[in-house]
C-alpha positions in Angstrom: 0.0 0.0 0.0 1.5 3.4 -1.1 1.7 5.8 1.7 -0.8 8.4 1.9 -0.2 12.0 1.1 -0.2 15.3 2.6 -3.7 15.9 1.7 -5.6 12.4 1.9 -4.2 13.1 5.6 -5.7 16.7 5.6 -8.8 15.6 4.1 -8.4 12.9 7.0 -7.6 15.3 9.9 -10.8 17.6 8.4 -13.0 14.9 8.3 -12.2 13.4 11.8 -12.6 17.1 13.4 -16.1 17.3 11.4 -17.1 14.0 13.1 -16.1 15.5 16.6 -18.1 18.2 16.4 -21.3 16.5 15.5 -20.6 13.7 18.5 -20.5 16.3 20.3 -23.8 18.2 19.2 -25.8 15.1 20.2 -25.2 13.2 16.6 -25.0 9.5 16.4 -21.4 8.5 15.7 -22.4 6.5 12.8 -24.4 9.0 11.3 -21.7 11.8 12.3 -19.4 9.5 10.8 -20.8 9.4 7.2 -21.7 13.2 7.3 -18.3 14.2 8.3 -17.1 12.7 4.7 -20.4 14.9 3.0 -18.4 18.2 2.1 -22.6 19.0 1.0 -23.7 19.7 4.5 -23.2 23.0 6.5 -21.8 21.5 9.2 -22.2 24.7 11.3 -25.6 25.2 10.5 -26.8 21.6 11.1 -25.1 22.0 14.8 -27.1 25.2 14.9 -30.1 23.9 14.1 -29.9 20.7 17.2 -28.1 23.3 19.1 -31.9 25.6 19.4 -33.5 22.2 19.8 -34.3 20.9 16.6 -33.7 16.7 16.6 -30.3 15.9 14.5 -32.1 13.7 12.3 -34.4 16.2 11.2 -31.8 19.0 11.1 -30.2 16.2 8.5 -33.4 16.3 6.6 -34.0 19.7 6.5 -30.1 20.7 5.4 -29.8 17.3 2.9 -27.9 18.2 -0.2 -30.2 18.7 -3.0 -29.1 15.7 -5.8 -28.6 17.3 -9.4 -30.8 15.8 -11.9 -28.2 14.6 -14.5 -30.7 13.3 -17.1 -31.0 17.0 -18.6 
C-alpha cells in the first residue's frame, strides 16, 4: 500500500474534526461518521439547528444536499 499523502491526511484530519463536532452536538457517531465525509452539509448550521432544539435527524433532513438531476 503506497503511503498516503499530505492531503488524503488533511482531508483525513478535516474529516475526523467534522465527526467530533457533531458527536459532540448530540449526533449518532455512525451517522456523524458518514456526514463528516459529506463536504454538501453546512456543518455549522446543522449544529445550529440541534443546538436551538431541533432533533439531528431532522436537522439532516432539513439541510440534505439537494441531488442534481443529471438526465437533462
Amino acid at each position: 500500500m503506497p503511503p498516503r499523502t499530505v492531503n488524503e491526511r488533511s482531508v483525513d484530519e478535516v474529516n475526523r474534526w467534522r465527526r467530533e463536532r457533531l458527536v459532540e452536538s448530540g449526533f449518532p457517531l455512525p451517522v456523524a461518521a458518514e456526514v463528516a465525509k459529506n463536504a454538501h452539509y453546512d456543518l455549522h448550521t446543522l449544529i445550529e439547528l440541534v443546538e436551538r432544539g431541533c432533533p439531528p435527524e431532522l436537522a439532516l433532513r432539513i439541510l440534505a444536499p439537494v441531488e442534481e438531476d443529471t438526465a437533462v
